[in-house]
DSSP file (Angstrom, degrees, kcal/mol; ACC not computed):
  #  RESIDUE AA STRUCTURE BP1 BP2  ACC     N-H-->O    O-->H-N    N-H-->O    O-->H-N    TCO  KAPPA ALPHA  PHI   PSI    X-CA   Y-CA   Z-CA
    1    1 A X              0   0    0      0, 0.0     2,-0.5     0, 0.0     0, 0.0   0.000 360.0 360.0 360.0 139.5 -118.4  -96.8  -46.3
    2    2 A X        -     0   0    0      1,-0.1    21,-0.1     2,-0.0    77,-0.0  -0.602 360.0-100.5 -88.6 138.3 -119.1  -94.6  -48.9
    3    3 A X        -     0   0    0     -2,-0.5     2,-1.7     1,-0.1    -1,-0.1  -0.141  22.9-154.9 -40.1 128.5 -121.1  -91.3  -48.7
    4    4 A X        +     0   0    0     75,-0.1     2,-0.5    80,-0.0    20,-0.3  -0.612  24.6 163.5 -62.4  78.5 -124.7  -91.2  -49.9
    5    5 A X        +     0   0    0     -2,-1.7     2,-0.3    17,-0.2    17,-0.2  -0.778   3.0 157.9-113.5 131.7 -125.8  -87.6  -50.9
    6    6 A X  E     -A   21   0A   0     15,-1.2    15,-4.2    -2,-0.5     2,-0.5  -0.976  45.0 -97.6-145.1 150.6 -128.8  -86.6  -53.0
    7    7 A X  E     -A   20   0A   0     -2,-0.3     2,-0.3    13,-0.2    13,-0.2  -0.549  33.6-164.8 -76.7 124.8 -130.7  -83.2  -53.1
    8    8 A X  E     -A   19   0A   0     11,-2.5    11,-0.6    -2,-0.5     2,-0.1  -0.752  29.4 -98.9-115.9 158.6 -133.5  -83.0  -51.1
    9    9 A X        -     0   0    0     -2,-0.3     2,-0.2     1,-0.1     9,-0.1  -0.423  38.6-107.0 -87.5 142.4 -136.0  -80.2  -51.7
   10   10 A X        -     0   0    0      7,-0.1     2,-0.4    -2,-0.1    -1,-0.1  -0.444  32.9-151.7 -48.9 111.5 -135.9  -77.0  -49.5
   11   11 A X  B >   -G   14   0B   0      3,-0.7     3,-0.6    -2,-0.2    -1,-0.0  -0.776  17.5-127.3-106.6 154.2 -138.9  -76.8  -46.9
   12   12 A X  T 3  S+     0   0    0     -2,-0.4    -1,-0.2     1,-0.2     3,-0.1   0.891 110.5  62.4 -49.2 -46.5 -140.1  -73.5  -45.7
   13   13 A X  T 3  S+     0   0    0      1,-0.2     2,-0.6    -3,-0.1    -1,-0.2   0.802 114.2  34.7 -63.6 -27.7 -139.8  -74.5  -42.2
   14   14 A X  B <  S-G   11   0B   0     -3,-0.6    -3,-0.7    29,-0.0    -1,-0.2  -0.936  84.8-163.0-123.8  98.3 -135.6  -74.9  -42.8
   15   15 A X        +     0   0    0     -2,-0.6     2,-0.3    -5,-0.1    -4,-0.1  -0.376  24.7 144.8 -64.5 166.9 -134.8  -72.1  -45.4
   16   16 A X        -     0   0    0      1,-0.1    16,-0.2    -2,-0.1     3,-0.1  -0.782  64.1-109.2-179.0-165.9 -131.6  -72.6  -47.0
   17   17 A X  S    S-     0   0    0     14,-2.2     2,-0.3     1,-0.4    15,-0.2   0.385 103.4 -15.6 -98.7 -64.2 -129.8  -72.1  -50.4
   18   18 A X  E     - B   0  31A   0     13,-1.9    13,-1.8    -3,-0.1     2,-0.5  -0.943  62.1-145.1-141.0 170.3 -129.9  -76.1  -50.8
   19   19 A X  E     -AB   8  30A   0    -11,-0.6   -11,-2.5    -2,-0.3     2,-0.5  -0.988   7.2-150.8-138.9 136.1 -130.4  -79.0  -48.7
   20   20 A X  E     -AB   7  29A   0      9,-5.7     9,-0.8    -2,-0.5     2,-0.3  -0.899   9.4-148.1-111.3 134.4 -128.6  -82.7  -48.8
   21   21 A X  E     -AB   6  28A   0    -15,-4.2   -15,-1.2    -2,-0.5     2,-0.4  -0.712  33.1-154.6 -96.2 139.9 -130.3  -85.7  -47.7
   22   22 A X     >  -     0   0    0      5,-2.6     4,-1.6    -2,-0.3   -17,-0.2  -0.969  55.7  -6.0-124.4 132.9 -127.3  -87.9  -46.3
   23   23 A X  T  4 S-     0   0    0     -2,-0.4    -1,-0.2     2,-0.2     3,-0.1   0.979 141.9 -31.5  38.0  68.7 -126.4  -91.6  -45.8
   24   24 A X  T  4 S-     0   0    0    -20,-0.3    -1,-0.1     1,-0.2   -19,-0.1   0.809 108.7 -63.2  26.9  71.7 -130.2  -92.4  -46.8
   25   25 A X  T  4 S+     0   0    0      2,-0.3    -1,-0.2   -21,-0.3    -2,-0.2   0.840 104.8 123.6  44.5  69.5 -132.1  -89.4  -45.6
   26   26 A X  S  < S+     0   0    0     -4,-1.6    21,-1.6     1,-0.3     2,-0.3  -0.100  80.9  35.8-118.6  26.8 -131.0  -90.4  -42.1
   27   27 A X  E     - C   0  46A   0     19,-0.2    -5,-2.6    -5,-0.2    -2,-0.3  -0.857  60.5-164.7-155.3 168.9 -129.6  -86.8  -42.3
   28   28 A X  E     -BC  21  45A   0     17,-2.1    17,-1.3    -2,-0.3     2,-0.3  -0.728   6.9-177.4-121.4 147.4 -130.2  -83.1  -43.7
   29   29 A X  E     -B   20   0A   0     -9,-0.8    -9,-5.7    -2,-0.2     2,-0.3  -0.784  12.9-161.3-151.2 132.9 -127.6  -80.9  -43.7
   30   30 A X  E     -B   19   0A   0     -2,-0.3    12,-2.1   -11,-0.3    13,-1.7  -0.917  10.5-174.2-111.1 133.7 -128.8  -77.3  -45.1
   31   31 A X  E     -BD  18  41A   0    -13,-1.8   -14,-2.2    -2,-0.3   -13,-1.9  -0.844  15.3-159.2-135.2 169.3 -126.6  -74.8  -46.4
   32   32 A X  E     - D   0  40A   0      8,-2.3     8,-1.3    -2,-0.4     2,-0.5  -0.866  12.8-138.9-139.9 162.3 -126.6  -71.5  -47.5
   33   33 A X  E     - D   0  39A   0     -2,-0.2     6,-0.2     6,-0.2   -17,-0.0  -0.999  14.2-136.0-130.3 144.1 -124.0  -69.2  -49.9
   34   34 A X    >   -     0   0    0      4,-0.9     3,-0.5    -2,-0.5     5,-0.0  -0.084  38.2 -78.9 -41.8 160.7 -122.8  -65.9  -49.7
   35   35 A X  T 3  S+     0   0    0      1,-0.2    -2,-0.0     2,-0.1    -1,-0.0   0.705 131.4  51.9  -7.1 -53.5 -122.3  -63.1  -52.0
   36   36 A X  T 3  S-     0   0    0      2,-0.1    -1,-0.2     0, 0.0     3,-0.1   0.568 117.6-108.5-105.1 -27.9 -119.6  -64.5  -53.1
   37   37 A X  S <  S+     0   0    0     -3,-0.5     2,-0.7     1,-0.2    -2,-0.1   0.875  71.4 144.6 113.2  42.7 -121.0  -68.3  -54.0
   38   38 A X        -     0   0    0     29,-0.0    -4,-0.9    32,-0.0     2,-0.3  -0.901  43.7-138.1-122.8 108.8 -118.9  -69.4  -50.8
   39   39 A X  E     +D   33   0A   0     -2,-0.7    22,-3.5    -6,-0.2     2,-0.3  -0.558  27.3 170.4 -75.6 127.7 -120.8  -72.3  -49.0
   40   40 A X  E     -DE  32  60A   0     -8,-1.3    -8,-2.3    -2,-0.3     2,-0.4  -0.981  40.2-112.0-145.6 140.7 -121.1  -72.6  -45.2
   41   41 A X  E     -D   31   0A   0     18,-0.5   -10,-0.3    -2,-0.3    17,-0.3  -0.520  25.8-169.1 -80.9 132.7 -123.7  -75.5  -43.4
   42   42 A X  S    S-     0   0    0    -12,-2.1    12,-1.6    -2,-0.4    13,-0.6   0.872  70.3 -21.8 -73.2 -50.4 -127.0  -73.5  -41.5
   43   43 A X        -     0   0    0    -13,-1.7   -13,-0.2    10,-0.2    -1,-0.2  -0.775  55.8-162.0-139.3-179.0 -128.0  -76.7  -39.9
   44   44 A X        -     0   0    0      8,-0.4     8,-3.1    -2,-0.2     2,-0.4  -0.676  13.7-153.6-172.3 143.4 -127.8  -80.5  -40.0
   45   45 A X  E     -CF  28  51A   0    -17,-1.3   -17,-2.1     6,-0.3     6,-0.3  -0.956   3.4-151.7-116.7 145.1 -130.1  -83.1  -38.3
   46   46 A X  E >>  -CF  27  50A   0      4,-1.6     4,-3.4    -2,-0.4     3,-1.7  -0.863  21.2-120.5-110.3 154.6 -129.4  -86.3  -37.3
   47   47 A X  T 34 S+     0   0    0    -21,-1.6   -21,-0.1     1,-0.3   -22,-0.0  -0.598 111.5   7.8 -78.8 157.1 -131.8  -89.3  -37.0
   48   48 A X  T 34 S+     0   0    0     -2,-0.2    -1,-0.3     1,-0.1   -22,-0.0   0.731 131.8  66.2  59.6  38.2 -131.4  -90.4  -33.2
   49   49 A X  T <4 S-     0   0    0     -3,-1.7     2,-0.5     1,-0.1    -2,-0.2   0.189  92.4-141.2-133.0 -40.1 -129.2  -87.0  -32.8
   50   50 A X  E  <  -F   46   0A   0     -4,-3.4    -4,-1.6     2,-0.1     2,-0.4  -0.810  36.0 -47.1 105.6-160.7 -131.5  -84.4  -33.3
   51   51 A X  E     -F   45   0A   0     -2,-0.5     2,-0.6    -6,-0.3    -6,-0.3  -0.889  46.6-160.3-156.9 109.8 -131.0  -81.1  -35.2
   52   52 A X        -     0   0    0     -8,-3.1     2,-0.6    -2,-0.4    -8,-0.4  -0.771   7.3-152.2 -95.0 123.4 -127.9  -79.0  -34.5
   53   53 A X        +     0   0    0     -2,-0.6   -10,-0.2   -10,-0.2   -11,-0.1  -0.714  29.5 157.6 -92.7 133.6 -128.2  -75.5  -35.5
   54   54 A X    >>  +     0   0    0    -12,-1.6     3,-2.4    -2,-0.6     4,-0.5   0.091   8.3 153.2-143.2  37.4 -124.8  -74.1  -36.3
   55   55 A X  T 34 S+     0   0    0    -13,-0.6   -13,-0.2     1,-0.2   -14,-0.1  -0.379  78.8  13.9 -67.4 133.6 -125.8  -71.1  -38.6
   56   56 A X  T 34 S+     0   0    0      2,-0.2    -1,-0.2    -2,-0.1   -14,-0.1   0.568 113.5  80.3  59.4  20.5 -122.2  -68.5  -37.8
   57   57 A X  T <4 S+     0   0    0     -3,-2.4     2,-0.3     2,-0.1    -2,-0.2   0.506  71.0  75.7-138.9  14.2 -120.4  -70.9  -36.3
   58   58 A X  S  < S-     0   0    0     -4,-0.5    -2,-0.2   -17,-0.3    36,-0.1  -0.876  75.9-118.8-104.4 152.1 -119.0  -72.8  -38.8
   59   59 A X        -     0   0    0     -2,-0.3   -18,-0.5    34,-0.2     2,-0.3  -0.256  38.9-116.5 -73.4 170.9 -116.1  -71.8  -41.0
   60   60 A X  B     -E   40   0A   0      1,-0.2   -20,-0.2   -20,-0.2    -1,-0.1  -0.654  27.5 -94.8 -86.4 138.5 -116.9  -71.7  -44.8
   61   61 A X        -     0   0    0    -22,-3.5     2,-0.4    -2,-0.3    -1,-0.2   0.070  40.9-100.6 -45.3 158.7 -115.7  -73.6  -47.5
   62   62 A X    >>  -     0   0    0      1,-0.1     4,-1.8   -24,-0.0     3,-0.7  -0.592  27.7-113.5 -81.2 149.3 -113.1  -72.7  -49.5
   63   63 A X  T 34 S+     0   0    0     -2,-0.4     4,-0.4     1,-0.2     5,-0.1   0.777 118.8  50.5 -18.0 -48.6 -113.6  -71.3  -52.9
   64   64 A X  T 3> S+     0   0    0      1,-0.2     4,-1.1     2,-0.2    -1,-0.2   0.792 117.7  39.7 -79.0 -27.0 -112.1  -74.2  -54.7
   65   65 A X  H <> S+     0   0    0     -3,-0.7     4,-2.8     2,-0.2     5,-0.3   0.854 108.1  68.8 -83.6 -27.8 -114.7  -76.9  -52.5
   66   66 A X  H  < S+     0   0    0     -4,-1.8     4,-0.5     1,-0.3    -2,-0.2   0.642 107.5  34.6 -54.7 -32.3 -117.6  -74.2  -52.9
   67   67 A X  H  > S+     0   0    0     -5,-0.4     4,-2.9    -4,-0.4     5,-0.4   0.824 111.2  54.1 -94.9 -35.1 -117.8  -74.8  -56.6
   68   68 A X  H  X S+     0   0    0     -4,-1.1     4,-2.4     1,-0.2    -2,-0.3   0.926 120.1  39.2 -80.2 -24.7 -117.1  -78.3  -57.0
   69   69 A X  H  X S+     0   0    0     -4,-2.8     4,-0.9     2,-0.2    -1,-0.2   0.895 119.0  45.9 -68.7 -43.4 -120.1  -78.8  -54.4
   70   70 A X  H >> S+     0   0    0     -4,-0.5     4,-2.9    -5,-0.3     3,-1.8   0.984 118.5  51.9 -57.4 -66.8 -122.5  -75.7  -55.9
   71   71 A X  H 3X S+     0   0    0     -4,-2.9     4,-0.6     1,-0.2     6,-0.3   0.856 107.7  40.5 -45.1 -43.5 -121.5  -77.4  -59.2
   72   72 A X  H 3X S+     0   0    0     -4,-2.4     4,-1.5    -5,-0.4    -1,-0.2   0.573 113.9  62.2-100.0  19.8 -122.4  -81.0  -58.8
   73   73 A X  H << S+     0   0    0     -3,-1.8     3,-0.3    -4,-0.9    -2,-0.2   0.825 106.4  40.6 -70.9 -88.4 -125.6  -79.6  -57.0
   74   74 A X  H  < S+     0   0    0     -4,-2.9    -3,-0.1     1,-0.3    -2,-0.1   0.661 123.1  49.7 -63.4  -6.6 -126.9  -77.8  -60.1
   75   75 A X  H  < S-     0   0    0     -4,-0.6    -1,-0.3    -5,-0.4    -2,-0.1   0.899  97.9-133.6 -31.5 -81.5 -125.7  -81.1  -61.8
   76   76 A X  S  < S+     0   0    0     -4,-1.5     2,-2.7    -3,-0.3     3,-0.3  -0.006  71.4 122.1 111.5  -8.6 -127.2  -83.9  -59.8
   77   77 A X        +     0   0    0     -6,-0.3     6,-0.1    -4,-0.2     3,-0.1  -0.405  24.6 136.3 -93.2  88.2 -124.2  -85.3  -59.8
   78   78 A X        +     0   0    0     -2,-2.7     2,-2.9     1,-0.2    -1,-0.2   0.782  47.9  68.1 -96.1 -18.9 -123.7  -85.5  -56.2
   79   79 A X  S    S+     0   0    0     -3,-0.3     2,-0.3    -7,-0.1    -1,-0.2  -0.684  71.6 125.2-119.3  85.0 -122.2  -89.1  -55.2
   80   80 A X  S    S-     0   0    0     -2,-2.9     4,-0.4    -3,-0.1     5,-0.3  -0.737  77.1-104.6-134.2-160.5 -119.1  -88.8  -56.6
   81   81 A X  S  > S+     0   0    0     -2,-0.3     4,-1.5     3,-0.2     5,-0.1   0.698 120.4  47.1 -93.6 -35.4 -115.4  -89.2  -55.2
   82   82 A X  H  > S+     0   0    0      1,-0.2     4,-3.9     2,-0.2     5,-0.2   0.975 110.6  47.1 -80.4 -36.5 -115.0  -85.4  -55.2
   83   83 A X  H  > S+     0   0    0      2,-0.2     4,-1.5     1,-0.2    -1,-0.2   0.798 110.2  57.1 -80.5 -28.4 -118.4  -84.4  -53.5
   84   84 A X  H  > S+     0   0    0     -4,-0.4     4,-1.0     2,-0.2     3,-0.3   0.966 110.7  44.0 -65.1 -63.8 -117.6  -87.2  -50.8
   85   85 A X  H  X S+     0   0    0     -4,-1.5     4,-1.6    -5,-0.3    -2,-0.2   0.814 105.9  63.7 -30.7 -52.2 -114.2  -85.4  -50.0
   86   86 A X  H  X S+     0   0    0     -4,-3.9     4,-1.6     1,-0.2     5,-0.2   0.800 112.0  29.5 -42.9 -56.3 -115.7  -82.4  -50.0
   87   87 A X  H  < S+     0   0    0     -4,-1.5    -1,-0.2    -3,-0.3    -2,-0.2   0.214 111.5  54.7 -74.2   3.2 -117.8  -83.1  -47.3
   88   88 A X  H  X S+     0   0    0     -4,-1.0     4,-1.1     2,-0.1     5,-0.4   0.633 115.7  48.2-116.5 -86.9 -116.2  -85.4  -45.0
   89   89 A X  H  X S+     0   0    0     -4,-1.6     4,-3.8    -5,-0.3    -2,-0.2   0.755 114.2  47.3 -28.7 -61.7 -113.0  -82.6  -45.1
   90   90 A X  H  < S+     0   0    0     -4,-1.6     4,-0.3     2,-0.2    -1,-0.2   0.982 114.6  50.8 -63.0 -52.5 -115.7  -79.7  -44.5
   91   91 A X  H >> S+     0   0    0     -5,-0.2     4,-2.3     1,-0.2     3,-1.5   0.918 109.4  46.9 -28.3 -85.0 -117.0  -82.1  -41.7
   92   92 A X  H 3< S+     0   0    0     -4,-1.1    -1,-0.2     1,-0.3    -2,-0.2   0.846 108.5  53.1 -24.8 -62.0 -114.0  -82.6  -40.1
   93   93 A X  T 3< S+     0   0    0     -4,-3.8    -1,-0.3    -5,-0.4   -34,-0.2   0.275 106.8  52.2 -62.7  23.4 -113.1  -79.3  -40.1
   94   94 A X  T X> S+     0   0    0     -3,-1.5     2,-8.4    -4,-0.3     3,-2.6   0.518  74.8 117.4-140.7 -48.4 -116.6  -78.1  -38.3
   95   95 A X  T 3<  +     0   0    0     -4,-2.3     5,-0.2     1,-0.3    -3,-0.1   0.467  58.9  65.9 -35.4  11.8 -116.3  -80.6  -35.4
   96   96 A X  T 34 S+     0   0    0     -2,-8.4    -1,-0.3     1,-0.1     3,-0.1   0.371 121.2  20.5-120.6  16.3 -116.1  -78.2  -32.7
   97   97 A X  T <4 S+     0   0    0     -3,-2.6     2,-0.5     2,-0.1    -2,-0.2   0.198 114.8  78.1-132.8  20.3 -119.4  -77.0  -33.2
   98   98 A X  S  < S-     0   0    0     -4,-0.7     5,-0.1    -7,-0.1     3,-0.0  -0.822  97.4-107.8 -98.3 127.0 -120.8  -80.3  -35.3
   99   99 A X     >  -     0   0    0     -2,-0.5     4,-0.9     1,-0.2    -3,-0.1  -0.616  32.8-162.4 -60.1 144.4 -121.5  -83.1  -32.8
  100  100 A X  H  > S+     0   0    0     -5,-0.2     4,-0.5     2,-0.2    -1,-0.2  -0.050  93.7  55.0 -92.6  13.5 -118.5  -85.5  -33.7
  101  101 A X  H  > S+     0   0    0      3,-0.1     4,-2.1     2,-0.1     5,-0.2   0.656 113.7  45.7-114.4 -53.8 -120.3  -88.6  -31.9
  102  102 A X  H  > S+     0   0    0      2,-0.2     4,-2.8     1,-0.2     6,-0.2   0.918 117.3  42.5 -12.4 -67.8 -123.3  -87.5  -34.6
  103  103 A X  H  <>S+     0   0    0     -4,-0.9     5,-2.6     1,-0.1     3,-0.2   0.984 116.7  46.2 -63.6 -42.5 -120.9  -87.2  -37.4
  104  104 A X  H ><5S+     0   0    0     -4,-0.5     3,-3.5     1,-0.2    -2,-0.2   0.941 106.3  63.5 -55.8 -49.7 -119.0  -90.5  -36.4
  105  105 A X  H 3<5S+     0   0    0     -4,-2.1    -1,-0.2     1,-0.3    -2,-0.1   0.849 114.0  30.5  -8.5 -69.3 -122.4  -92.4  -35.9
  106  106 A X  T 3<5S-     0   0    0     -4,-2.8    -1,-0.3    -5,-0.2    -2,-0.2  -0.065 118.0-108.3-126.6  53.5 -123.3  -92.1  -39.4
  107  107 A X  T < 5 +     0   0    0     -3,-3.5    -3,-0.2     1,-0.1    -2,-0.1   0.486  68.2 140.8  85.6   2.1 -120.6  -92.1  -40.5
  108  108 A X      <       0   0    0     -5,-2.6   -16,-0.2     1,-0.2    -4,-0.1   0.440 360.0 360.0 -87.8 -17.7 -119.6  -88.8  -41.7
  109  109 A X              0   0    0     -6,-0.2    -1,-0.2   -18,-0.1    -5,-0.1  -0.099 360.0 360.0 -94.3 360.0 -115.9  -88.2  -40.8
């Protein structure tokens, strides 16, 4: 199945840097950047999962995924091949403090 990501607007109650509505807003996943531009996820909720906060305890992207994500954010161009990769790898790498029965659920992995 292929991702679904569009930018969904920042609420006061979940600060963030940006926020991605996922597989048709039946998630958020909010991130934040460093200094450096380097992206690392603050939260994500899932519908019938619930909202895992996992602000400092996931690793950060790498440089090279940090832009192409930052970049097709200040785009729009979000549902692409690269931005899916991008996130399904970062995903994957996160699962030991990202529920994996969440991410598998909808799909995310």
């Amino acid at each position: 199945m292929s991702l679904a990501v569009v930018r969904y607007p920042v609420m006061p109650t979940r600060p963030c840097s940006f926020c991605l509505s996922l597989q048709d807003d039946s998630v958020f996943a909010d991130f934040d950047t460093d200094e450096s531009d380097i992206v690392a996820l603050r939260r994500i909720s899932f519908d019938g999962f619930g909202c895992c906060c996992v602000e400092g305890l996931t690793s950060k992207m790498s440089q090279v995924d940090s832009r192409r994500l930052l970049d097709a954010v200040a785009l729009d161009q979000l549902e692409t091949a690269e931005v899916e990769d991008t996130l399904r790898r970062y995903f994957r790498g996160n699962t030991n403090v990202i529920w994996d029965d969440a991410l598998m659920h909808h799909e995310l992995l």
